[in-house]
C-alpha positions as CSV (number, residue, x, y, z in Angstrom):
1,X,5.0,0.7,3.1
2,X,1.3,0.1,4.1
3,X,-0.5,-1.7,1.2
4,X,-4.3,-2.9,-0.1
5,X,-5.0,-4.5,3.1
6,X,-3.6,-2.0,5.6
7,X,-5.5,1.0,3.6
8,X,-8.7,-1.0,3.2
9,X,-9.0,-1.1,7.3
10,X,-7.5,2.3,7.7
11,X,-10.3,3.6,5.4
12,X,-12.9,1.3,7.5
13,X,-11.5,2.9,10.7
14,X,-11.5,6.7,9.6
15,X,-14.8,6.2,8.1
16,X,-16.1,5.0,11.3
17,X,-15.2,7.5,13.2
18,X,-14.5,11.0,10.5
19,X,-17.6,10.7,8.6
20,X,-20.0,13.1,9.7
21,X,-17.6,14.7,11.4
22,X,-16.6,18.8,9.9
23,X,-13.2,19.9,9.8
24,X,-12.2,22.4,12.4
25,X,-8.7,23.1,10.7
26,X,-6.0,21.5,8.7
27,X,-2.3,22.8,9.5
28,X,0.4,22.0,7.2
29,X,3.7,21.3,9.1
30,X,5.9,20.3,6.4
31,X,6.1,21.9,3.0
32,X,7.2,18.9,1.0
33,X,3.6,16.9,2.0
34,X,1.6,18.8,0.1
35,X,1.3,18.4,-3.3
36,X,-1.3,20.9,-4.9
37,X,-2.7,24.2,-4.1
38,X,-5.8,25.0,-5.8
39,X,-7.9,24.1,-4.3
40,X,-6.2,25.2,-1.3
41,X,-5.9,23.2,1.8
42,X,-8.0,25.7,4.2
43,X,-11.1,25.9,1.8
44,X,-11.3,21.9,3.7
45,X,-12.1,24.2,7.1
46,X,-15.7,24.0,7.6
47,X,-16.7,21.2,5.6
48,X,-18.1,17.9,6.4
49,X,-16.3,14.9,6.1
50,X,-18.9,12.7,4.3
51,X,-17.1,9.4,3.1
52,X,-13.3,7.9,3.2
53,X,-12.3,5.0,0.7
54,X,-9.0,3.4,-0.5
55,X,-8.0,3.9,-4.2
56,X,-5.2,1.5,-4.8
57,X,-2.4,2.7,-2.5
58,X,-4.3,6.0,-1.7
59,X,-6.8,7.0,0.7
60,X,-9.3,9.5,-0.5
61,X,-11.2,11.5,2.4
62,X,-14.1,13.2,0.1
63,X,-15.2,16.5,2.3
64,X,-18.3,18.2,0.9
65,X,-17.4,17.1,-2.8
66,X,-13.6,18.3,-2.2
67,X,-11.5,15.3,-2.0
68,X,-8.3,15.2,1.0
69,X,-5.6,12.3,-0.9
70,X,-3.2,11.1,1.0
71,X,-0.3,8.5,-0.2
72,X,1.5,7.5,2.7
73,X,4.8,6.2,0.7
74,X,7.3,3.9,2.2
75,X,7.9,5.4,5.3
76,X,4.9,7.2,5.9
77,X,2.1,7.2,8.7
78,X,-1.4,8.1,10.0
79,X,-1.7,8.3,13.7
80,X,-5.9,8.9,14.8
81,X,-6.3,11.0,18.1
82,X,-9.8,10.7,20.1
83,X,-8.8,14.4,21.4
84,X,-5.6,16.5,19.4
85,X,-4.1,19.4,20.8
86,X,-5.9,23.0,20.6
87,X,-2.3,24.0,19.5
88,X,-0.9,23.6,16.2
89,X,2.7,22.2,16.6
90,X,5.7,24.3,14.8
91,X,6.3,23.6,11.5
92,X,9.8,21.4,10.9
93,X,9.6,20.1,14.6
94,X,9.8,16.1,13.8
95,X,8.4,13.9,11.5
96,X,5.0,15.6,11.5
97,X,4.0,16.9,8.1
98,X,0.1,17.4,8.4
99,X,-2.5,17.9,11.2
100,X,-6.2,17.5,10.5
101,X,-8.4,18.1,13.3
102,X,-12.3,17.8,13.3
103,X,-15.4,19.7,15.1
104,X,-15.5,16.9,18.4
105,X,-11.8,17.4,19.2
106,X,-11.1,14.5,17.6
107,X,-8.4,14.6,14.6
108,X,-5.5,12.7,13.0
109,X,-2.1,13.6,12.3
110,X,0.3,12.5,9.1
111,X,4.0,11.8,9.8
112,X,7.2,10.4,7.9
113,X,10.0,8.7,9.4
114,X,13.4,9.6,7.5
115,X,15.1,12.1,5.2
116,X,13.6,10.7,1.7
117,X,10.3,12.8,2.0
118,X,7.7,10.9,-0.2
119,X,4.7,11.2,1.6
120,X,1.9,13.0,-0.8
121,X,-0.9,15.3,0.4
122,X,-3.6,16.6,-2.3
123,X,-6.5,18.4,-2.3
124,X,-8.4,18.3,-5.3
125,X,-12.1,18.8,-6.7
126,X,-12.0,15.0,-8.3
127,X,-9.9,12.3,-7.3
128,X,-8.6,11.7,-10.6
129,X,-7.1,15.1,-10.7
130,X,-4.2,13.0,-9.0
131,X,-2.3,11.6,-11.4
132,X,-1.3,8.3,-9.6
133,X,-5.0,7.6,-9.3
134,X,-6.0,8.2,-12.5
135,X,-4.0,5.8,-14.2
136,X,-4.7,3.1,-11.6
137,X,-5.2,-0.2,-12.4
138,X,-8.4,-2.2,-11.2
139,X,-8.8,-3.5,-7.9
140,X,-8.0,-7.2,-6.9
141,X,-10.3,-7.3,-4.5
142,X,-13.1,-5.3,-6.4
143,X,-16.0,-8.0,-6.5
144,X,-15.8,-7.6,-10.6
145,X,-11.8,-8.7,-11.0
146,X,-12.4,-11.9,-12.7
147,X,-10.0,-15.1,-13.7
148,X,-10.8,-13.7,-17.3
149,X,-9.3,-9.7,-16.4
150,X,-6.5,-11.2,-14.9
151,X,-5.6,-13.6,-17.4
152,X,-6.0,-10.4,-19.5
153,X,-3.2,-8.3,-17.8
154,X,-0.4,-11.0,-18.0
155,X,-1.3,-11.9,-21.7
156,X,1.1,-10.9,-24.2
157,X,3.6,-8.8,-21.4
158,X,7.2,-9.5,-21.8
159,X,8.1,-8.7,-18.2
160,X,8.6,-10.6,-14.4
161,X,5.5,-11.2,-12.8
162,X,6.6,-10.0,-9.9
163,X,7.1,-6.2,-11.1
164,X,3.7,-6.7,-12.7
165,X,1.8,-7.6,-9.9
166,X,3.7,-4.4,-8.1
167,X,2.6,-1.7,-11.2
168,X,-0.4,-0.1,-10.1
169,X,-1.1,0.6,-13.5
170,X,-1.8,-2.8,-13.9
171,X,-3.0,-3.8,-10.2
172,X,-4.5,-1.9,-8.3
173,X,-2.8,-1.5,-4.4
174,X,-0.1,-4.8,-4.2
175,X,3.4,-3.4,-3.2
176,X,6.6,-5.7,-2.6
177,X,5.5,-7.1,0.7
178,X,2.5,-9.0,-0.8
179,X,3.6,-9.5,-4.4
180,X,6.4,-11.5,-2.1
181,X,3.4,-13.3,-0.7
182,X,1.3,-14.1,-3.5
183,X,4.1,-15.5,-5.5
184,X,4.9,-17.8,-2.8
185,X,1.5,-19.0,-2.5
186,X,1.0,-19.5,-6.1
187,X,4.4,-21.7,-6.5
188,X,5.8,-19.3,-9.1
189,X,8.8,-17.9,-9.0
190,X,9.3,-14.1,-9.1
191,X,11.3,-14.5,-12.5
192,X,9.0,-15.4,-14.7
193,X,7.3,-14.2,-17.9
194,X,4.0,-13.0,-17.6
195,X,3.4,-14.0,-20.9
196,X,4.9,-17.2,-20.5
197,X,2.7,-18.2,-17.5
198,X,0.5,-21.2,-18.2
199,X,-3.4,-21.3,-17.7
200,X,-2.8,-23.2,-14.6
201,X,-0.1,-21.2,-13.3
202,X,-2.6,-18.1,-14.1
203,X,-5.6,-19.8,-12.3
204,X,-3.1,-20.0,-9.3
205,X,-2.3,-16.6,-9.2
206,X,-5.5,-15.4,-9.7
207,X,-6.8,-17.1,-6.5
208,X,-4.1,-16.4,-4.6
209,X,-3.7,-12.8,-5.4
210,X,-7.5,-12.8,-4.0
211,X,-6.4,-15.3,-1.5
212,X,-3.6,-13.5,0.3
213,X,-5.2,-10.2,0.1
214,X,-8.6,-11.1,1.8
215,X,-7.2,-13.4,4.3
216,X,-4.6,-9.9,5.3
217,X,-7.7,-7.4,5.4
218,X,-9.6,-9.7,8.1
219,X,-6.0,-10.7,10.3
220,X,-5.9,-6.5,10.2
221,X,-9.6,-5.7,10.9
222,X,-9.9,-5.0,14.6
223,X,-5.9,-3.9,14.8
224,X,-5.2,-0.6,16.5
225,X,-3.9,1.5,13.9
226,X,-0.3,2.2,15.1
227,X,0.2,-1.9,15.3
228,X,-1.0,-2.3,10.9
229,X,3.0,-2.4,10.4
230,X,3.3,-5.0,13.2
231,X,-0.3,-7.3,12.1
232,X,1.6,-7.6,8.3
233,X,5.0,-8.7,9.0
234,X,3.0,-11.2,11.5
235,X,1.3,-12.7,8.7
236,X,4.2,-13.0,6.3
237,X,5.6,-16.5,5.5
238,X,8.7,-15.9,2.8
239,X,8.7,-11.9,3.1
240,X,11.2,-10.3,5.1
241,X,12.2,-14.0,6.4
242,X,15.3,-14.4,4.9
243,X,17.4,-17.2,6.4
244,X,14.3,-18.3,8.0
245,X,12.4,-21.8,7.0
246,X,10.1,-21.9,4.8
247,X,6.7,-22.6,6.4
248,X,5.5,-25.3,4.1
249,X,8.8,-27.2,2.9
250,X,11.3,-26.1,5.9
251,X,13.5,-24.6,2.7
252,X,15.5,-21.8,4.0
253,X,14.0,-18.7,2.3
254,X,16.9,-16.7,0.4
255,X,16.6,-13.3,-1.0
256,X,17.6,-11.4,-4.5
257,X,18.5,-8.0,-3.4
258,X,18.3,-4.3,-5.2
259,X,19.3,-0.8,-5.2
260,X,16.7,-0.2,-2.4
261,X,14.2,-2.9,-1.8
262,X,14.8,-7.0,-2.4
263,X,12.4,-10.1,-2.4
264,X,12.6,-13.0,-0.8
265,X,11.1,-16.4,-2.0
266,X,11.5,-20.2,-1.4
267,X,13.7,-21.9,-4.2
268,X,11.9,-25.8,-3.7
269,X,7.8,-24.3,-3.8
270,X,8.6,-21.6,-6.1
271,X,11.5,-22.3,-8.4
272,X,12.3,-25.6,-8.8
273,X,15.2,-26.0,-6.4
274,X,17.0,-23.4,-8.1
275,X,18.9,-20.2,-7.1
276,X,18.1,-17.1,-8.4
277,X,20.6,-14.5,-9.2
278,X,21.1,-11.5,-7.3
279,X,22.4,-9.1,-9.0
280,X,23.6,-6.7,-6.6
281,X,26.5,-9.7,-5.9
282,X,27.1,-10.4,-9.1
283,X,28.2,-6.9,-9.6
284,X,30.4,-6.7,-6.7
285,X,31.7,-10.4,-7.8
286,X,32.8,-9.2,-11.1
């Protein structure tokens, strides 16, 4: 699942080249993408694309005041075409679900790998008119997110700080891959009480929440597109590295697994030498 950084150079790359640009058409190919319809999707046709930004896990293509939000979801992509086909492709033909296609030939098309269709199209008069964004959290890289706001999040929260940092209710845009990686960086393990945290143990996560984020947008800035999925698991020292050594204390990296995701961490930086449990095993153990 792309996440803050991927978005944020996805929105610098549409911007660069959609902005300006007016919509020729929009051709929906798959049913399940779209999510509203009022306004409806062909009152985009003949507008003017005039900015595209990241909200959170969203990217929000405002066109002559109507706003184009798309939420790409775990397995969902955005491919950019210097020239798209004149001709629409048939709707429920592959993993297309959405075509938009602009005034210079120019266009980009939405697709989504898999049977679990997740991928969410809107098209609405105000951004918050989508509920996910409205509720958003603020944004860790947002030059106002201060040691003092983040402190602020944590305090008094009776829950794992690693499903805290993924709630975009309370943070803005950090998904499993990089909660994963700021954890790790921070030395804390993905157990612990928010509330519990120490004001060291916050000052770490604060700075590397910032940390980890900023140093991913740059590594992606300058990526094709199609190779975003590729430039993150590049940069990833305990995610998705299970069985691997760690990159700082040459622990092996070991993994607590779910129903349909799991997190990996190093036990000696982040936990004290100890195991955590993983209760998928456990279950099948008992």
């Amino acid at each position: 699942m792309p996440e803050l950084p991927e978005l944020q150079v996805l929105a610098e790359f549409l911007g660069e080249r959609a902005v300006g640009r007016v919509v020729a058409r929009v051709d929906v190919l798959a049913v399940s993408v779209l999510k509203t319809y009022d306004p409806p999707v062909d009152a985009l046709g003949g507008l003017t694309v005039t900015a595209v930004a990241r909200r959170g896990k969203f990217l929000d293509f405002d066109v002559d005041g109507l706003h184009l939000i798309v939420h790409l979801a775990r397995a969902g992509s955005l491919r950019w075409h210097e020239r798209v086909s004149g001709r629409a492709p048939r709707p429920g033909k592959g993993p297309l679900g959405l075509r938009v296609s602009l005034d210079d030939g120019s266009g980009f098309d939405l697709a989504e790998a898999g049977t679990q269709k997740r991928m969410a199209v809107s098209v609405v008069r105000s951004p918050d008119d989508v509920e996910g964004i409205a509720s958003l959290g603020p944004d860790p890289l947002d030059p106002g997110f201060d040691r003092a706001g983040f402190a602020a999040l944590a305090a008094g929260r009776r829950t794992r700080i690693k499903g805290l940092l993924r709630d975009q209710k309370v943070i803005a845009g950090v998904g499993n891959a990089y909660s994963d990686e700021i954890l790790h960086a921070a030395r804390i393990s993905p157990f612990a009480i928010a509330a519990d945290l120490s004001a060291e143990q916050v000052d770490r996560l604060f700075e590397a929440t910032r940390g980890v984020l900023s140093a991913a947008v740059e590594r992606a800035r300058g990526a094709d597109p199609g190779s975003l999925a590729k430039e993150k698991r590049a940069g990833f020292r305990v995610h998705g590295r299970t069985g691997r050594q760690c990159p700082v204390c040459g622990d092996t990296i070991r993994e607590v697994s779910y129903a349909d995701s799991a997190l990996q961490y190093c036990a000696t930086c982040q936990t004290g030498g100890k195991a955590l449990a993983d209760r998928r095993m456990s279950r099948l153990l008992k």
